[in-house]
N, C-alpha and C positions, 0 to 999 in steps of 0.2 A: 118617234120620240122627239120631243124639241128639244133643239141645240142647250136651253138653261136645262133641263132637267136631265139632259145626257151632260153634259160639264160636271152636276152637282154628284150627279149616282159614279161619273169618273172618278171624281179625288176621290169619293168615298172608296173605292172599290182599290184604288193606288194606294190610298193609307194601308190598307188591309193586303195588299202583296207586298209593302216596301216589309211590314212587322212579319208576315210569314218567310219570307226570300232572306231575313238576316237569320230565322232561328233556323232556317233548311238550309243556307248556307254552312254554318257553325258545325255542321253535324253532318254534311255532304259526305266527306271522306270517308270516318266508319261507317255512316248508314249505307252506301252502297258496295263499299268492302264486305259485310254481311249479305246483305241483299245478292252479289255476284255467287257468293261461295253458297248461296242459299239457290240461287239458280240452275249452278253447276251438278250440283247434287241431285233437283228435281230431273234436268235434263236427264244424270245419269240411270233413273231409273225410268222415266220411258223411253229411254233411246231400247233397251232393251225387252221391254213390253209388248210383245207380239200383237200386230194391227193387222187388220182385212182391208186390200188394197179399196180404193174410193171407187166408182163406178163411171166409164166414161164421163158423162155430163156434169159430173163433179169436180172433175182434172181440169175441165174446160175451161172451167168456171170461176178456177181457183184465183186468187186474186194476191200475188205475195208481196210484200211489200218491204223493201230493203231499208232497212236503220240507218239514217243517217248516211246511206250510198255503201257502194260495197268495198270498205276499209280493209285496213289491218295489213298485208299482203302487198307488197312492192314499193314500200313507201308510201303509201297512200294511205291518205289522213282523212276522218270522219269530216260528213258534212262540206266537200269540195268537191267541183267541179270533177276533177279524176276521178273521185268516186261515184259521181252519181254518172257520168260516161260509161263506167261498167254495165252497171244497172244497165243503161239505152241501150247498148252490145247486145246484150245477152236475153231483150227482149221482156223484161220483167215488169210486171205490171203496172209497180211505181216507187215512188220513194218516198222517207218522210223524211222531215228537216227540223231544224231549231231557227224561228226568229228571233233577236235582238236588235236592240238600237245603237248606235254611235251618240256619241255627246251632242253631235248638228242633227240628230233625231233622221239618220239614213237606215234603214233596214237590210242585215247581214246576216247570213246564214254563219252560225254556232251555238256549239251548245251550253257551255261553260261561259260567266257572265264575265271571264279574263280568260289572256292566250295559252295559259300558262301549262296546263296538263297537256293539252294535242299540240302545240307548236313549241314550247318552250321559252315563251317571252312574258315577261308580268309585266302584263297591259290588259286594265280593265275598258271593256269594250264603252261605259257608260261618262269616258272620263279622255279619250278620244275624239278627233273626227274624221270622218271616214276617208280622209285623203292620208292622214297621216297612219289608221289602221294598215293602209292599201299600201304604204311604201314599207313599214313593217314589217308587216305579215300580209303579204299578196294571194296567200293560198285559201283567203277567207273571202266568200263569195258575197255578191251581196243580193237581195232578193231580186233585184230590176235581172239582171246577169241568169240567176235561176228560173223563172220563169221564159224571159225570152230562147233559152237556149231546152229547154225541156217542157214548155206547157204545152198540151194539145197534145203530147209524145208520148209520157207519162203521167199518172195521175199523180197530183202531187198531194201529200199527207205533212201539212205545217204547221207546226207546231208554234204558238204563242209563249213564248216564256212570261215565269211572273217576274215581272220587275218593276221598276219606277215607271210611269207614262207622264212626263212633264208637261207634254201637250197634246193632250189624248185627243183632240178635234183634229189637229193635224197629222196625228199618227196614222188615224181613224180615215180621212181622206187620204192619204199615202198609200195606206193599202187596198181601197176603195179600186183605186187609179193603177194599182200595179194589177189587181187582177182582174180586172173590167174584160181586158179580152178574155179571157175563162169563161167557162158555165159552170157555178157552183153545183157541187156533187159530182157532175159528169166529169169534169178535168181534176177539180180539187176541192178536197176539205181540210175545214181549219180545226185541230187541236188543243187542248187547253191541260193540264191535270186540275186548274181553277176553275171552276164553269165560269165563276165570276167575269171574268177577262171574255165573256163571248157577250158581254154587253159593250165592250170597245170597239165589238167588229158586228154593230146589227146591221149593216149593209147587206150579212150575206143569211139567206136563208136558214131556217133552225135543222133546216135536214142536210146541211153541208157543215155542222157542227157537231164533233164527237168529243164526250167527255173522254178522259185518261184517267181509268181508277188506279190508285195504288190499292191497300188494304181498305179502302172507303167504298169497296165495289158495289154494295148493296146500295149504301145513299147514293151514287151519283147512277146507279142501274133505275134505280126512282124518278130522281131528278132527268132522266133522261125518257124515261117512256110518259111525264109530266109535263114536259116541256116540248114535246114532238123532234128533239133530239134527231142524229142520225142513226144511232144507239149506242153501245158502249163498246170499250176495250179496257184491256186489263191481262194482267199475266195469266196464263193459261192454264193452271191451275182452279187461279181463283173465279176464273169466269165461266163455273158448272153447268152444266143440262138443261138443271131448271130454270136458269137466266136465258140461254140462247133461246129457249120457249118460248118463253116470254115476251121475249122482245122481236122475235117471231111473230107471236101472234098479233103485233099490232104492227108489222110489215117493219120494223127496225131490223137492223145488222148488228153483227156481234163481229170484234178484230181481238187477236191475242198473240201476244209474244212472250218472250224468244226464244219461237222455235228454231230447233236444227238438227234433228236428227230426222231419219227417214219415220222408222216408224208415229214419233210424234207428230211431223207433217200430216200420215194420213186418219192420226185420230181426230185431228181437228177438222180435217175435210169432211171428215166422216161425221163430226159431230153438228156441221152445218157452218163452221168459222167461215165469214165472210172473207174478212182482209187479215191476213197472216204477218206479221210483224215479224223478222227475223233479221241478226247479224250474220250472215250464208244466204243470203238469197239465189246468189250463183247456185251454191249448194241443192239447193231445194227446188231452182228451176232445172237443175238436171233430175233431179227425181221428179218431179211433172214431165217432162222429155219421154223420159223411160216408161214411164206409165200411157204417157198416149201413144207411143209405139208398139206398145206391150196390147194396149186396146185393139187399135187398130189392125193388128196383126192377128187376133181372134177370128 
């Protein structure tokens, strides 16, 4: 694509996250206050759903992938260094993250586009610069920091937030150049819940780009076996049978979270889930433990 007609499809594409990112801001709160209790509920009924354990070469194979590092539990705060150290510990396949920008356009790992829910500080991250986030709030990493300390270790799963891109060429080579030592797919792929925003990062091939469906699982399961995609994820629920077939049959993957209960881990193995999204990673790599002991002692 040339630098005018990638500038021009940029704003366009930034108008249309700045108008979506205020009306999805405004409604953050209850929309995922619902969506958690909406969660908690499904968990609770296949936590208890009786599953047939997965068969060796499927344990093996599993591939889990910890939310934003493995939080919650001893102070540790989503999205930090401490958390994603857990994960490397404990041997876990990988992790996914949240990108944002700093006002000087530095890229940081969080999820929330201010400090204010996980740290406690109301400071918008777009309205900063990354020196003074870093004397603030120190416990918010930034991508250069992430990747040196975890690529090539774990696979990393990074997520693009929608936001403003004020100078999408330079964003667009900032990231170029942070992940140049990677191999896209093999070390990492980049996430979006916008597919839009995967035309700011066409450096990196279309099979190291995974949509995130929320309820839209159908159009972007389209958009994804359409565009040769890596293929889809989406809550595990909504991402049925006849999708993981699907996208099966044209050699795509299928990721779904958030699992954490033992019997749901092995329905999804069982169902063919590639990369397992989960707040328990810990959790669910000692149920693979158990299972390949359990194998191998056959």
């Amino acid at each position: 694509m040339c630098l005018l007609n990638f500038e021009s499809h940029s704003k366009q594409t930034t108008l249309t996250l700045i108008k979506n990112n205020r009306v999805n801001h405004a409604h953050m709160s209850l929309k995922d206050h619902i969506e958690n209790h909406l969660q908690l509920m499904i968990d609770g009924i296949y936590a208890v759903l009786p599953q047939a354990e997965p068969d060796l070469e499927t344990v093996k194979n599993c591939k889990i992938v910890s939310h934003r590092g493995e939080h919650g539990g001893e102070g540790i705060k989503e999205n930090t260094l401490a958390a994603f150290d857990r994960v490397l510990q404990h041997g876990i396949w990988g992790i996914e993250f949240d990108i944002r920008w700093t006002a000087d356009l530095q890229p940081v790992i969080i999820h929330d586009p201010d400090c204010e829910r996980v740290f406690g500080e109301r400071l918008t991250l777009s309205q900063v610069s990354l020196a003074e986030l870093q004397s603030r709030v120190p416990r918010i990493p930034t991508l250069t920091q992430v990747i040196e300390r975890y690529g090539g270790k774990i696979h990393l799963m990074a997520e693009i937030k929608e936001e403003l891109f004020p100078n999408p060429q330079h964003q667009r080579d900032c990231l170029q150049k942070l992940f140049s030592p990677l191999t896209p797919s093999k070390d990492f792929h980049l996430l979006a819940l916008n597919p839009d925003i995967f035309s700011l990062v066409n450096f990196v091939p279309k099979n190291a780009l995974l949509p995130v469906a929320k309820f839209n699982i159908r159009e972007l399961s389209d958009l994804a076996m359409r565009e040769n995609y890596a293929g889809i994820s989406g809550q595990y629920l909504l991402v049925n049978n006849k999708l993981v077939r699907q996208h099966g049959d044209v050699d795509q993957k299928t990721g779904t979270g958030f699992v954490r209960s033992r019997h749901c881990f092995y329905r999804e193995l069982n169902r063919g889930i590639t990369w397992i999204f989960t707040n328990h990673a810990v959790k669910l790599r000692n149920f693979q433990q158990i299972l390949l002991k359990h194998h191998n002692s056959c």
